[in-house]
C-alpha positions as a printed Julia matrix, in Angstrom:
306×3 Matrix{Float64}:
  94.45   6.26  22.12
  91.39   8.37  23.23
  90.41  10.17  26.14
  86.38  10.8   26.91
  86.47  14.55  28.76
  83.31  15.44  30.38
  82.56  19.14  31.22
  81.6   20.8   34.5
  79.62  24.35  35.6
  80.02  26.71  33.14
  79.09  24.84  30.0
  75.61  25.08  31.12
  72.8   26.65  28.85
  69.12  26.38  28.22
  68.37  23.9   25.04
  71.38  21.67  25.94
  70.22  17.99  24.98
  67.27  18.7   23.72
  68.04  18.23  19.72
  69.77  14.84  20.68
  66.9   13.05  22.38
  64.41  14.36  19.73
  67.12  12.32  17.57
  67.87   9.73  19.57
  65.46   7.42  21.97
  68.61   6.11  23.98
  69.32  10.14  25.14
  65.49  11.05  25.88
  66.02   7.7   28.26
  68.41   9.68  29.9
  66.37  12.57  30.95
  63.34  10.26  31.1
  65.57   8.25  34.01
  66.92  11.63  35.28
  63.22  13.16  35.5
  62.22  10.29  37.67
  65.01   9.79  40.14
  65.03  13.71  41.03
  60.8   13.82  41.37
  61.26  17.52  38.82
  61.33  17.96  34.92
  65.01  18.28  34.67
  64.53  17.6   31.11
  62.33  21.06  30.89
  65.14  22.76  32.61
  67.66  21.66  30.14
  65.54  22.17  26.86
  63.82  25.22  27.74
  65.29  26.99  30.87
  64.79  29.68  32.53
  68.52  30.07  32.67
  68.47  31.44  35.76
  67.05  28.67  37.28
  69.28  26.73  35.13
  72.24  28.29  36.4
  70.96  27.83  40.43
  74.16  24.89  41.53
  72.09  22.36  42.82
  70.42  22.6   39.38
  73.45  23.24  36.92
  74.99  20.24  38.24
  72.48  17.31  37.65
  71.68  18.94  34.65
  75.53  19.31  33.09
  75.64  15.37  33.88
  72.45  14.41  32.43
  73.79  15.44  29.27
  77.08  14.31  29.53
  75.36  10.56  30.19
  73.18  10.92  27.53
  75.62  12.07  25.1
  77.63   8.92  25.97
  74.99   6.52  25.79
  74.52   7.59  22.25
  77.79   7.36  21.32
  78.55   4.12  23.05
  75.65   2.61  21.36
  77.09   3.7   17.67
  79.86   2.13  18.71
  82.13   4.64  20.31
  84.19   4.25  23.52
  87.38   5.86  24.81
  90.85   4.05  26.44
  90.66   6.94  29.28
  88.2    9.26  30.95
  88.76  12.43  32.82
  86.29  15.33  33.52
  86.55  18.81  34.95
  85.2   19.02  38.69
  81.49  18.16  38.22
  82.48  16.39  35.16
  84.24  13.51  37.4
  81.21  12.42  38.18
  80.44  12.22  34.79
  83.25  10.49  33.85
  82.47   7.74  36.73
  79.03   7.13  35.01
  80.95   6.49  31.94
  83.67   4.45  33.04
  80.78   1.92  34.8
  82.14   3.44  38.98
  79.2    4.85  39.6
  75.01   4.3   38.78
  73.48   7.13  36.84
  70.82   7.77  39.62
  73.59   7.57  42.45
  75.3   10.17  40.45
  72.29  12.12  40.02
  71.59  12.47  44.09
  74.82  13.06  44.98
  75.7   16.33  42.43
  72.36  17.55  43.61
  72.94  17.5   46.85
  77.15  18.75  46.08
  75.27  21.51  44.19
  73.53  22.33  47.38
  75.91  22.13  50.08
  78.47  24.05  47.96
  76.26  27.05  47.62
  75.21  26.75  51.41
  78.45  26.69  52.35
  79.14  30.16  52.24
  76.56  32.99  52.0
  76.04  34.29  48.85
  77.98  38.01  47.79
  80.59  36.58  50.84
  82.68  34.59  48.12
  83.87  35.28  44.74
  85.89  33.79  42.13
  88.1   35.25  39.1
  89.81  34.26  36.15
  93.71  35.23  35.62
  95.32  35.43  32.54
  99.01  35.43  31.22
 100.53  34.56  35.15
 101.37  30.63  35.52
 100.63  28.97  38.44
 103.71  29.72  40.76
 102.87  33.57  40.08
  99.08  32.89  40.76
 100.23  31.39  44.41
 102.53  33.94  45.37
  99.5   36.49  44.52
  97.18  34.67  46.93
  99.29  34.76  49.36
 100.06  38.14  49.81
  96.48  39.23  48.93
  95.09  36.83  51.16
  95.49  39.53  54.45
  94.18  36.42  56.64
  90.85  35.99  54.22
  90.69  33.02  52.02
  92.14  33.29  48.33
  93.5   30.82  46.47
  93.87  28.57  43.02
  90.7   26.64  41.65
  91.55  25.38  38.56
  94.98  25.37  37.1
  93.5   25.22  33.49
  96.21  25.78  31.58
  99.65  27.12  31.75
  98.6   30.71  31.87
  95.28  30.35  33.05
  94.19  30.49  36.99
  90.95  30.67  38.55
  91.2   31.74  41.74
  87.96  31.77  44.52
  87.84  32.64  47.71
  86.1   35.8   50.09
  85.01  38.68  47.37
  87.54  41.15  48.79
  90.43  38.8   49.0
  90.09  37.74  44.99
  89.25  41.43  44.22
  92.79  42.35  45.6
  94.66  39.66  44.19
  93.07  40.51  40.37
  94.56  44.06  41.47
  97.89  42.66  42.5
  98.12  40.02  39.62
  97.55  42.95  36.99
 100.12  44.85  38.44
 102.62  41.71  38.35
 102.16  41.22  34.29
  99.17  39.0   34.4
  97.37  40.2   31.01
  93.6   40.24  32.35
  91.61  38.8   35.48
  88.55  38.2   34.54
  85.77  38.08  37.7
  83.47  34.64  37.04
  79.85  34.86  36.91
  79.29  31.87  40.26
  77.2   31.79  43.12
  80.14  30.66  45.36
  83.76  30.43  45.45
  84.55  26.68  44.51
  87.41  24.19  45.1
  88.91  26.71  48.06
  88.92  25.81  51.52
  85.7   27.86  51.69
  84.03  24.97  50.35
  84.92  22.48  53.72
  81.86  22.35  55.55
  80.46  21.33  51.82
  83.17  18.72  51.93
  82.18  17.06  55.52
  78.33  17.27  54.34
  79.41  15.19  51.21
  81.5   12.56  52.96
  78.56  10.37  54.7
  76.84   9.8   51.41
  79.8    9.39  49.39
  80.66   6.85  51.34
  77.03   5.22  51.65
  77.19   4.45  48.03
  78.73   1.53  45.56
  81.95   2.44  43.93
  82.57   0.06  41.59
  85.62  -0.93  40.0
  86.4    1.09  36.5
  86.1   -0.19  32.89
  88.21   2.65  31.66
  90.75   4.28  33.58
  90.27   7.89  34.83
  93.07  10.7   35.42
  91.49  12.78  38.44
  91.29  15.88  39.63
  92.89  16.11  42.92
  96.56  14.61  42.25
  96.1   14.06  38.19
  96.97  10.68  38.43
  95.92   7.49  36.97
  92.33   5.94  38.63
  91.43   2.3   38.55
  89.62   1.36  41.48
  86.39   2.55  43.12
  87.54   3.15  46.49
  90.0    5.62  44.69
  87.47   7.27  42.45
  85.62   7.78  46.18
  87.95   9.1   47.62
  89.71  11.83  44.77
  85.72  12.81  44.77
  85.7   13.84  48.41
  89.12  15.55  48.48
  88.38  17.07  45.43
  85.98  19.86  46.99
  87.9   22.33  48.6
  90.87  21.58  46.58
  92.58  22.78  43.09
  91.05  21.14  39.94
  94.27  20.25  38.27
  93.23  19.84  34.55
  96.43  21.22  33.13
  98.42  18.5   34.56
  95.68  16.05  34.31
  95.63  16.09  30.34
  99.23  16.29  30.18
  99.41  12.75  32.03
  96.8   11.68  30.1
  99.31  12.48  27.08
 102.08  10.81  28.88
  99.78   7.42  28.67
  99.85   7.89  25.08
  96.52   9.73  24.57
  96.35  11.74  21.52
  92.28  11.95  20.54
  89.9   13.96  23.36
  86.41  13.79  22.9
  84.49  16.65  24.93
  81.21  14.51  25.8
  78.58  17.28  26.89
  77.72  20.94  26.57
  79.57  23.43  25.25
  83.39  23.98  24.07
  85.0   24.55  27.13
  87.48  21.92  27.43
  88.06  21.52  23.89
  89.51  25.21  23.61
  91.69  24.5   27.45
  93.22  20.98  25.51
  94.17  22.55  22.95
  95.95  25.33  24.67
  97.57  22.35  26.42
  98.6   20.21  24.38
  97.99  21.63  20.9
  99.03  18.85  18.73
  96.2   16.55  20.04
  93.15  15.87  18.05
  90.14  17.47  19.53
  85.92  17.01  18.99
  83.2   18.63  21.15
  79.82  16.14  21.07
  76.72  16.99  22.03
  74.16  17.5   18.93
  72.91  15.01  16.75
  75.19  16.06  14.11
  78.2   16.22  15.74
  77.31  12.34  17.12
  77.04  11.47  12.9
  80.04  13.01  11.86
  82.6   11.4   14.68
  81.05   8.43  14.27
  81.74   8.43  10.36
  85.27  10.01  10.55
C-alpha cells in the first residue's frame, strides 16, 4: 500500500509549481482557482517570489498547499492515488483536500488566516524555535523542563527518533539548545521562523481558528488520514475538524504518525509538494520503505511510468 505525504512550512521556495502548470493545464487550474479565491497573484508569489514575501506565514501557507493540490490533481488525473494520506502540520490541510474532507477554496481561507493568527499570536523576536539533534524525545522533554524557568519551551515536531524541534520564548529555547548540548545531543540547530509553532504560545491562534473551523463542511474521507495530534487513524470529518484545531499549540507527531502508517501495511510514500523534506525524515524512520518526492513535471512522468 501507499501513503500520499504532503509537506508543510519549510519546503517553501520561489519557482515552486511553476514548471508543472507550464506542463500541465490541470495544475495552472490550481493557481488559476487559488488566484481568485484569495483576490492576490499567489501564482506570482510561487513562480517568481520575492522570497521574503514568500516566506511571510500567512503567505507560505496558502502557497505550500496550492502546490501540494496541484501536484495531486496531476497525478490523480494520470491515474495515481494513494490507500492513506498524512501531511506535516500545514500539510494536513493538504492532505484533507486530497482525501475529498475539505474544498480547495475552504482550505485556502482557512491556512491564510492560520498563517495569520499564528504569527500574531506572539510578537515577533518574543518566540523562537530550534532544531535538536542526536537526543530522543524523552531527553528533549526533560530539557524543556528544566530550561523552561517558568517561560514556555517545549517539543514541536517529534520528526524522527533523534530529531526534536523545540519552540517556545527565544530565551527559554536558547537555554535548552545550551542544556541539550551539554546532555549529548549532537547539534541544535536554531530554525529560521517568524514564530514559535505547535507550543502553547500558539493558543490565542488556536481560539481565533476554532469559529471558522467549525463554520465550514467537513466531509467524510475517501482515503484515510493518520493525523498529527494523536497519530492515529482518521475517517470522518468531524475528526479531521477536530485533530485540525488541537493540532495548533500541540506536538506534530510525524515520527509516530508514519510508523502507524507502517503498522497499516504502508510501504510506498509519495511526498506530494515542494521540496524533500519528508522524504529524507521517512526514510530516517522507517528506512526500508520506498520513497518519491513529486513536484516537477518530470518527476510526475517517471512515477507514473515506474
Amino acid at each position: 500500500m501507499k501513503a500520499f505525504v504532503f509537506p508543510g512550512q519549510g519546503s517553501q521556495y520561489p519557482g515552486m509549481g511553476k514548471e508543472l502548470s507550464q506542463e500541465y493545464p490541470r495544475a495552472a487550474e490550481v493557481f488559476m482557482e487559488a488566484d481568485e479565491a484569495l483576490g492576490f497573484p499567489l501564482s506570482k508569489l510561487c513562480f517568481e517570489g520575492p522570497k521574503d514575501e514568500l516566506t511571510l506565514t500567512q503567505n507560505t501557507q496558502p502557497a505550500l498547499l496550492s502546490v501540494s493540490v496541484a501536484v495531486f490533481r496531476v497525478l490523480t488525473d494520470l491515474g495515481a492515488s494513494p490507500d492513506f494520506v498524512a501531511g506535516h502540520s500545514l500539510g494536513e490541510y493538504s492532505a484533507l483536500v486530497a482525501a475529498g474532507a475539505l474544498s480547495f477554496t475552504d482550505a485556502l481561507l482557512l491556512v491564510r488566516k492560520r498563517g495569520q493568527f499564528m504569527q500574531e499570536a506572539v510578537p515577533v523576536g518574543t518566540g523562537a524555535m530550534a532544531a535538536i539533534i542526536g537526543l530522543d524525545l524523552a531527553a528533549v522533554n526533560a530539557v524543556c523542563r528544566d530550561a523552561a524557568q517558568e517561560q514556555v519551551v517545549s517539543p514541536a515536531n517529534e520528526n524522527a527518533a533523534d530529531q526534536v524541534a523545540i519552540a517556545g520564548h527565544a530565551a527559554a529555547v536558547e537555554r535548552a539548545c545550551e542544556l541539550a548540548l551539554s546532555r549529548g545531543a549532537r547539534r541544535a540547530i536554531a530554525l529560521p521562523v517568524s514564530a514559535p509553532f505547535h507550543c502553547s504560545l500558539m493558543e490565542p491562534a488556536q481560539r481565533r481558528m476554532i469559529p471558522l473551523l467549525e463554520a465550514v463542511e467537513f466531509e467524510d474521507l475517501r482515503f484515510p488520514m493518520v493525523n498529527n495530534v494523536d497519530a492515529k487513524v482518521v475517517t470522518s470529518g468531524d475528526e479531521a475538524r477536530d485533530g485540525l484545531i488541537r493540532q495548533i499549540p500541540s506536538t506534530v507527531r510525524w515520527r509516530e504518525s508514519i510508523l502507524r502508517l507502517s503498522e497499516e501495511g504502508v510501504g510506498s510514500f509519495v511526498e506530494v509538494g515542494a521540496g524533500r523534506v519528508l522524504t529524507g525524515l521517512i526514510r530516517r524512520v522507517a528506512g526500508a520503505a520506498r520513497c518519491a518526492s513529486i513536484e516537477k513535471p518530470e518527476q510526475v512522468k517517471s512515477y507514473v511510468q515506474a
